[in-house]
C-alpha positions as CSV (number, residue, x, y, z in Angstrom):
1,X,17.6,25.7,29.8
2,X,15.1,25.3,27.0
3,X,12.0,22.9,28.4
4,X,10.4,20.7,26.0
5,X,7.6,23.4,26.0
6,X,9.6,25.9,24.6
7,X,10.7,23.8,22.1
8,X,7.7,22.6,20.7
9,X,6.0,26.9,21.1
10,X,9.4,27.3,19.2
11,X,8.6,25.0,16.8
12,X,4.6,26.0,16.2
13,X,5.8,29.8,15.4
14,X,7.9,28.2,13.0
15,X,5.9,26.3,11.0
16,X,2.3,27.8,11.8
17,X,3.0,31.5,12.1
18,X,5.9,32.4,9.6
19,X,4.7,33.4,6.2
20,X,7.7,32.0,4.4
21,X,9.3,29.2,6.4
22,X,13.5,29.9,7.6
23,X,14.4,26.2,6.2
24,X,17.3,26.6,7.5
25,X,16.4,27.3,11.1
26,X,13.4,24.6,10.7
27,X,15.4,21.6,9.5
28,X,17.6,22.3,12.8
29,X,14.5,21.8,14.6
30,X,13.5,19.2,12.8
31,X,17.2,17.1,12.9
32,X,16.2,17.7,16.5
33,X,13.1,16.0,16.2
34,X,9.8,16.4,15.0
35,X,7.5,17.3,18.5
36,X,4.5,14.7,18.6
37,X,0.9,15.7,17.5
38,X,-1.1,18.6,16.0
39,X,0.4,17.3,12.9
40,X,3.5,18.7,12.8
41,X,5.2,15.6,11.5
42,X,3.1,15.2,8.8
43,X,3.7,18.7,7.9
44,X,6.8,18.7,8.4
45,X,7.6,15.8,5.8
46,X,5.3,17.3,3.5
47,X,7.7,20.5,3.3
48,X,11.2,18.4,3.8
49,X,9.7,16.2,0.9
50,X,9.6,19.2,-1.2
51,X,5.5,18.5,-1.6
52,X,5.0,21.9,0.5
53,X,6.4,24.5,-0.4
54,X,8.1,27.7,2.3
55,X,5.5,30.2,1.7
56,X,2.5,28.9,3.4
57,X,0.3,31.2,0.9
58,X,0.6,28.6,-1.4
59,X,-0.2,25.7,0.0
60,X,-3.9,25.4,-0.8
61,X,-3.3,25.9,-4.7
62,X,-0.9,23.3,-4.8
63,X,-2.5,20.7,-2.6
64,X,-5.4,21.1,-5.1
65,X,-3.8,20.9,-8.0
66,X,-1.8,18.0,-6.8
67,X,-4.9,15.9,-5.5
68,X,-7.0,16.6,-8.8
69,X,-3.8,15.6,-10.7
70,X,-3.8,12.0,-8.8
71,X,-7.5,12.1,-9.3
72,X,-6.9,11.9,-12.8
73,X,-4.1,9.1,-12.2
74,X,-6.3,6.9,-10.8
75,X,-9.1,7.7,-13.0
76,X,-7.1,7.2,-16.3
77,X,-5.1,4.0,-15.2
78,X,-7.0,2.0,-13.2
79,X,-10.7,2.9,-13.8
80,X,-11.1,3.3,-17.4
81,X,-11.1,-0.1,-18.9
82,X,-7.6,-0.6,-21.3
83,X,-9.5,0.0,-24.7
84,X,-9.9,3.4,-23.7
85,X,-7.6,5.8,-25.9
86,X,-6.3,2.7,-27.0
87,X,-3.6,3.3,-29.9
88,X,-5.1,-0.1,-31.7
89,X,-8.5,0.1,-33.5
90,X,-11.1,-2.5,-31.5
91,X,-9.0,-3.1,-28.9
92,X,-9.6,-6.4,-27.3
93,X,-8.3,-8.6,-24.2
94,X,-7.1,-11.2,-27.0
95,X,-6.0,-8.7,-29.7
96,X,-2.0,-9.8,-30.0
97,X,-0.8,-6.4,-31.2
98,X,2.3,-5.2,-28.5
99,X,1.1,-1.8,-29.1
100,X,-2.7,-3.0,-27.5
101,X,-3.6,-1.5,-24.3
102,X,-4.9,-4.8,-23.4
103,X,-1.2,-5.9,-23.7
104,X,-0.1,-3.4,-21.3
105,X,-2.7,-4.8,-19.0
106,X,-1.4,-8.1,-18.7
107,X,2.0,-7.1,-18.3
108,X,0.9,-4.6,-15.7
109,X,-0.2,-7.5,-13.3
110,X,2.7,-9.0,-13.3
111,X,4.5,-6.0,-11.7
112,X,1.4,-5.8,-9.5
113,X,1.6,-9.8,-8.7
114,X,4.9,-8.5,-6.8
115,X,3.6,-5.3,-5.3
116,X,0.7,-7.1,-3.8
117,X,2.9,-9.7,-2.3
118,X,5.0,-7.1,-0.8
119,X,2.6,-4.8,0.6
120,X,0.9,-7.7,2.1
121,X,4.0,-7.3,4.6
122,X,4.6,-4.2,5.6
123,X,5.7,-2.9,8.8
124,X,4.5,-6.3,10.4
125,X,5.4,-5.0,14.1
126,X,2.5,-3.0,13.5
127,X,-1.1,-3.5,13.0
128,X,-1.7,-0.6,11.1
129,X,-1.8,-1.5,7.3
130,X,-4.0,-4.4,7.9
131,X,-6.1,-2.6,9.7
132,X,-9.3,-0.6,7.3
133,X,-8.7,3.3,6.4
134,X,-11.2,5.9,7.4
135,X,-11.2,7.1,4.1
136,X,-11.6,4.6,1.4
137,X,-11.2,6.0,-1.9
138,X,-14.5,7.7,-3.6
139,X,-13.8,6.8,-7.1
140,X,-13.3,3.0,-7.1
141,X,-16.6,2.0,-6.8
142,X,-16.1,-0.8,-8.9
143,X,-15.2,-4.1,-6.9
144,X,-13.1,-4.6,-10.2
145,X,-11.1,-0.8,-9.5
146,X,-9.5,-3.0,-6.1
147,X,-5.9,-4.3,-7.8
148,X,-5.6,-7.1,-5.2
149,X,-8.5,-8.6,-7.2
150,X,-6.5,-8.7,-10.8
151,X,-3.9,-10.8,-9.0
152,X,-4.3,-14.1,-10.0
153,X,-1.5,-15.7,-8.0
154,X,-1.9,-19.2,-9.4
155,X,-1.9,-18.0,-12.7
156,X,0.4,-15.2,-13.6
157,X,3.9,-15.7,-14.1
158,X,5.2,-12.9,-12.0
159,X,8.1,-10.7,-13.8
160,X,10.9,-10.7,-11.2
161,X,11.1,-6.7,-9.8
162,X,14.4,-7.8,-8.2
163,X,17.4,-5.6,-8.2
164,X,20.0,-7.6,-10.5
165,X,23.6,-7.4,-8.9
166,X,24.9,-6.9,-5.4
167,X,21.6,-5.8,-4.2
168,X,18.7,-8.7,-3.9
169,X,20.6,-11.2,-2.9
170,X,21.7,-9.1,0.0
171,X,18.2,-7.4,0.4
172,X,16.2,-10.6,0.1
173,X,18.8,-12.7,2.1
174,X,18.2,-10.8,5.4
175,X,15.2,-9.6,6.0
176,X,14.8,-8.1,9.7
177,X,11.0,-7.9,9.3
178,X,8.9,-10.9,8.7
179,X,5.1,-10.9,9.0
180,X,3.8,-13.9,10.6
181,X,1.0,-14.3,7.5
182,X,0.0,-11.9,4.6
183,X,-2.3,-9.1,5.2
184,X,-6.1,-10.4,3.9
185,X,-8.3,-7.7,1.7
186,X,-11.4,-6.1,3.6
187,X,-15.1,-6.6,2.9
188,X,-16.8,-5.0,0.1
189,X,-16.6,-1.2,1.0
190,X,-14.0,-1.0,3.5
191,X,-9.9,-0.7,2.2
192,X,-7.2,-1.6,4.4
193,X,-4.3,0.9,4.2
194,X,-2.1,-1.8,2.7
195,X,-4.4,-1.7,-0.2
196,X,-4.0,1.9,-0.2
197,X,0.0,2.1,-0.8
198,X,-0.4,-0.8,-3.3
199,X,-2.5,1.5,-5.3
200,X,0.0,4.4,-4.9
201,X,3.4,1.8,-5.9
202,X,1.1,0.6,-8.9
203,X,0.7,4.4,-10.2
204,X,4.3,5.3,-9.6
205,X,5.1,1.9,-11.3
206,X,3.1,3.0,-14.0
207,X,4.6,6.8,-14.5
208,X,7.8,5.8,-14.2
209,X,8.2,2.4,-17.0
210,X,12.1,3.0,-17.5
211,X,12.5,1.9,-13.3
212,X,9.1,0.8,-12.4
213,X,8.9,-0.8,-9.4
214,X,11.1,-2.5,-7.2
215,X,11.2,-4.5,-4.0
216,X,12.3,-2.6,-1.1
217,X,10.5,0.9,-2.6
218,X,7.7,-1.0,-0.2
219,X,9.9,-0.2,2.6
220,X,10.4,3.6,1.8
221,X,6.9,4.3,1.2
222,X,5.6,2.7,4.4
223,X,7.2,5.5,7.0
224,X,5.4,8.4,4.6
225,X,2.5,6.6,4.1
226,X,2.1,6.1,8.2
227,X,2.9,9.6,8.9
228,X,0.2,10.9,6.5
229,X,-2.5,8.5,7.3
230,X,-2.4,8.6,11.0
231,X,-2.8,12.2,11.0
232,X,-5.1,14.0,13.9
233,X,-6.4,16.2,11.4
234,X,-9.2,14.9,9.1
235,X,-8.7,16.9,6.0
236,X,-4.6,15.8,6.4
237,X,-5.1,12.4,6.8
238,X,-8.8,12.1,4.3
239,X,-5.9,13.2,1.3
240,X,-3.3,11.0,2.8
241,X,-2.7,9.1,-0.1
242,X,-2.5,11.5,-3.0
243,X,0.0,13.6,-0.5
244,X,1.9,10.6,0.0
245,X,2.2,9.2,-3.9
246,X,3.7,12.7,-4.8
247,X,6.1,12.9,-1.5
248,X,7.3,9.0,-2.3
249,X,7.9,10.3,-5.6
250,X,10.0,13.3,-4.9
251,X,12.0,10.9,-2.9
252,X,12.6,8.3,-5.3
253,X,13.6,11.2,-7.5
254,X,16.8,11.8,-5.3
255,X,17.3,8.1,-4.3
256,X,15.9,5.6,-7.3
257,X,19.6,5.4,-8.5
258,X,19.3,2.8,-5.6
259,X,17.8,0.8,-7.2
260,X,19.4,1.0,-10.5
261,X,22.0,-1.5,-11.8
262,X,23.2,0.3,-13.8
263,X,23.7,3.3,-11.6
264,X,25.9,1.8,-9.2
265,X,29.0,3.1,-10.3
266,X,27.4,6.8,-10.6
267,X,28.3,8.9,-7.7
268,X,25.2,8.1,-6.2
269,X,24.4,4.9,-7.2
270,X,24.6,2.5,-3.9
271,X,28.3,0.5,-5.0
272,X,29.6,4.2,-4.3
273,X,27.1,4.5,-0.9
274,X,28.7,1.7,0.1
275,X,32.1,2.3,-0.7
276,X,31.9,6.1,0.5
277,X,30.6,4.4,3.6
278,X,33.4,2.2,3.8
279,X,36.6,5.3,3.2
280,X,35.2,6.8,6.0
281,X,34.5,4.1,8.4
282,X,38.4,3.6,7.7
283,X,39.9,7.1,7.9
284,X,37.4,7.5,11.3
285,X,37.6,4.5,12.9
286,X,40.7,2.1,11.6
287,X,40.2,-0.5,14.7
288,X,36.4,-1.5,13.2
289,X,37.3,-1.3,9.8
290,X,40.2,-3.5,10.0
291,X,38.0,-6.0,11.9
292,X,35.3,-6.0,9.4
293,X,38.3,-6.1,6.9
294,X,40.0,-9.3,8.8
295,X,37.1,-11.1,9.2
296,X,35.5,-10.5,5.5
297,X,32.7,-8.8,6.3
298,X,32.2,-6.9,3.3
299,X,30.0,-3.7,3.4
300,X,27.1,-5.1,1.0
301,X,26.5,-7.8,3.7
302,X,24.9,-5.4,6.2
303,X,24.6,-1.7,4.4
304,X,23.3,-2.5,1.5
305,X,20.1,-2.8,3.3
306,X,20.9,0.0,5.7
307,X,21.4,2.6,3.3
308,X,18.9,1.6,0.8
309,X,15.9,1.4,2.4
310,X,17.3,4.4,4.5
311,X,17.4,2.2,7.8
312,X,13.7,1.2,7.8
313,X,14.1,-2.1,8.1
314,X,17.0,-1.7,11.2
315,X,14.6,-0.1,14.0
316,X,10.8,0.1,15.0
317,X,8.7,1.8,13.1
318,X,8.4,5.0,15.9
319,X,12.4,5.2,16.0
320,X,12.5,5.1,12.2
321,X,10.5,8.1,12.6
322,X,12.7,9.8,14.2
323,X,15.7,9.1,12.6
324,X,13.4,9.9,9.4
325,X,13.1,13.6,11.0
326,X,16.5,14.1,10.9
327,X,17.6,12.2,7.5
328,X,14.7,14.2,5.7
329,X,16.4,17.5,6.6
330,X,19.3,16.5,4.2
331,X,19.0,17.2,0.5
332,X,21.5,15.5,-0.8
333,X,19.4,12.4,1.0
334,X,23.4,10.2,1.3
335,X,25.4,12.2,3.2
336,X,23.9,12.7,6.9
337,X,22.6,8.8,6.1
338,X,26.6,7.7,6.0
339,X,27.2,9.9,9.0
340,X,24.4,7.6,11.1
341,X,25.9,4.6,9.8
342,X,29.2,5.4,11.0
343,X,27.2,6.5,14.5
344,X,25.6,3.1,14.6
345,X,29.2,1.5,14.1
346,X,30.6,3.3,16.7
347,X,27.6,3.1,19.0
348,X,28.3,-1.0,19.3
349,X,32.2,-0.3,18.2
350,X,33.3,-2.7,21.7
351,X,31.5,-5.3,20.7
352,X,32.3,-5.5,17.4
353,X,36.5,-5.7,18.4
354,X,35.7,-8.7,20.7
355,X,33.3,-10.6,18.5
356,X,34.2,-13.5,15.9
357,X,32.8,-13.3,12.4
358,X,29.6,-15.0,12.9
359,X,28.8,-13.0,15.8
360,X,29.3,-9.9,14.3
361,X,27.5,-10.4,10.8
362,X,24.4,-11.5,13.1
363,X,24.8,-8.4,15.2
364,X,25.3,-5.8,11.8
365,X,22.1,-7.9,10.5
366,X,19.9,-7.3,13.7
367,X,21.2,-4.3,15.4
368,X,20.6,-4.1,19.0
369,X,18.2,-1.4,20.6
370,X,19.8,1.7,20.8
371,X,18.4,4.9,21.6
372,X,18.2,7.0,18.1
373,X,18.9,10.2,19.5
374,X,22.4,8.7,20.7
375,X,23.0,7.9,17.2
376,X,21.7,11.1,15.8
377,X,23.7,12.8,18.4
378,X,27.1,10.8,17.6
379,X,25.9,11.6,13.9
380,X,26.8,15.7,14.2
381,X,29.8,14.1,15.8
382,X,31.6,12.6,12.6
C-alpha cells in the first residue's frame, strides 16, 4: 500500500526532478491532490494554468519575460498620468474629446468603483486579504499609484459590471459568503493583499475592454491569488502577483464565455453548462431530477453559481483548494466541473427525495459539509 510518503517522494520526482514533466501522469497526481508545502501547489497551478510550461529549462526565461511584461502594465496604465501618449494634442482632465485619455480615466473608475467594492469582500472566512503583503509593490511609490484612492464612492456613478440575463440575479441573490464589514486600506507603505488583486482585476479589466470586468471574476481570482501569495518560498510568493494576473488570465481565457450574455447559447457559454448539467443529472439519476423537476427548482437557481465561479463560493477556502487541484487538471475547464456537480447531487441525493421545495433550494444554496475527496471520488464515478 502506497503511504502518504511515497506519494508525496512520488510526486517531488515528478515535478522537481523530470526535465520535461509527463502531464499526463502529473495531473493524476494532482486530481489526487496537491501534497501540502515546499510549494508544490503553487507550482503546480502555475503549470495546470498553462503559465509554466513542461520543460522545466524554460522556466526562468518565461517567468522573466512575464514579470517585466506586467512591469510594464502597471507602469503604462496606472503610473503614467493619462496625457501620456495621449492620441489628443494638450490633453487635459476637462478636455471633452471621447478620444482623450483623460476620458478613458474617468470611465476607468467606474469599473474600478465595482472592483474595489468587491475585493473589499473576498474570502471573508479568512483573514488573509485584509491582512498587509510582505511584498508591497516597488513601483507605486506614489500614494496616488494606490486605486482604492481614485474611488470616490460618493461621487461616481458606478457603471453596473453585472452579468445581464439569467446570471446576476441568480449570482447576487444568493451569496454564500458575506463579510461582516469591508476590508479598510493599510497605512502609507504597507498594501493589504486585497489591494493587490484589485490592482491585477483593474489591468485585466483594462486589456481586455470587449469583457472587462465582471462580478464574480473576484471569486475566481481569490483561490490563485491565495495559493501564490502564501507561498513558503520568497522569490514564489515576492512575484505572486504578476504570476497570478497572467494565470487568472489564461483561465478566463477558457472560461470568460461565463460571463458573456451573449455567449450563453455557445457550447460553452453557461445556459448550455447548465443545461449539459441538467441531461445528465436526468439520464444518471432520474429520481433527483424528477424532484428538482416536480418541485421547480430550475438549474440557474443553484448552478449557476456553482459552475460559474467553479464552486468557490460552495466550500471553505482549503477544500476549494482541493477540489481546485483536481478541476485544474481538466482542459476543457466544464467537463470534470459537471461530473462534481453531479457527485455533490448524489452525495446529499436522500435528502433531497424527502425534502419539500423550500428545504431543498436552502440546502442546494448552502451545501452541507462534505468531505471533497468523497465528491472527487464519486466524481471518476459518473
Amino acid at each position: 500500500m502506497t503511504t502518504y510518503q511515497d506519494r508525496v517522494r512520488e510526486f517531488d520526482d515528478l515535478l522537481y526532478k523530470s526535465e520535461v514533466i509527463d502531464m499526463k501522469n502529473f495531473k493524476e497526481k494532482c486530481f489526487r491532490g496537491v501534497p501540502e508545502g515546499n510549494s508544490r501547489r503553487s507550482i503546480s497551478w502555475r503549470i495546470l494554468l498553462g503559465y509554466l510550461p513542461r520543460e522545466r529549462k524554460l522556466w526562468n526565461d518565461v517567468l522573466h519575460e512575464k514579470r517585466n511584461l506586467y512591469k510594464q502594465f502597471i507602469d503604462e496604465m496606472i503610473i503614467s498620468p493619462p496625457e501620456t501618449n495621449s492620441p489628443v494634442i494638450e490633453d487635459h482632465p476637462l478636455n471633452p474629446n471621447p478620444n482623450s485619455n483623460w476620458q478613458n480615466f474617468f470611465k476607468d473608475n467606474e469599473v474600478l468603483l465595482q472592483i474595489d467594492k468587491d475585493v473589499r469582500r473576498l474570502c471573508p472566512d479568512i483573514a488573509f486579504f485584509s491582512q498587509a503583503t510582505e511584498y508591497p509593490n516597488s513601483m507605486l511609490r506614489k500614494g496616488t499609484d494606490r486605486l482604492h484612492l481614485r474611488v470616490n464612492q460618493s461621487q461616481l456613478d458606478v457603471e453596473t459590471s453585472q452579468r445581464k440575463g439569467v446570471g446576476p440575479s441568480v449570482l447576487t441573490a444568493m451569496p454564500k459568503k458575506r463579510a461582516a464589514e469591508d476590508y479598510a486600506p493599510l497605512s502609507e507603505g504597507k498594501e493589504a493583499h486585497w489591494e493587490v488583486v484589485e490592482r491585477i482585476l483593474f489591468l485585466y479589466a483594462k486589456l481586455n475592454p470587449g469583457q472587462g470586468y465582471v462580478q464574480g471574476m473576484n471569486e475566481i481570482i481569490g483561490p490563485i491569488y491565495y495559493v501564490f501569495a502564501s507561498d513558503s518560498n520568497n522569490e514564489w510568493k515576492e512575484n505572486a502577483e504578476a504570476d497570478c494576473f497572467f494565470c487568472f488570465t489564461n483561465l478566463m481565457s477558457d472560461i470568460r464565455d461565463f460571463f458573456i450574455k451573449t455567449l450563453d447559447d455557445s457550447p460553452t457559454g453557461i445556459r448550455m453548462m447548465m443545461m449539459k448539467l441538467n441531461s445528465k443529472l436526468e439520464k444518471i439519476d432520474g429520481a433527483v431530477h424528477n424532484v428538482l423537476e416536480t418541485q421547480g427548482i430550475k438549474m440557474p437557481y443553484f448552478s449557476f453559481r456553482w459552475l460559474s465561479l467553479m464552486l468557490s463560493q460552495e466550500f471553505p477556502l482549503p477544500d476549494v483548494l482541493s477540489l481546485w487541484d483536481a478541476l485544474l487538471t481538466d482542459d476543457t475547464r466544464c467537463d470534470l466541473l459537471i461530473d462534481v456537480c453531479i457527485a455533490m447531487l448524489s452525495l446529499i441525493r436522500t435528502d433531497l427525495l424527502q425534502n419539500d421545495f423550500a428545504t431543498n433550494m436552502k440546502l442546494l444554496q448552502n451545501y452541507p459539509d462534505v468531505d471533497v475527496t468523497l465528491i472527487l471520488q464519486k466524481a471518476k464515478e459518473v
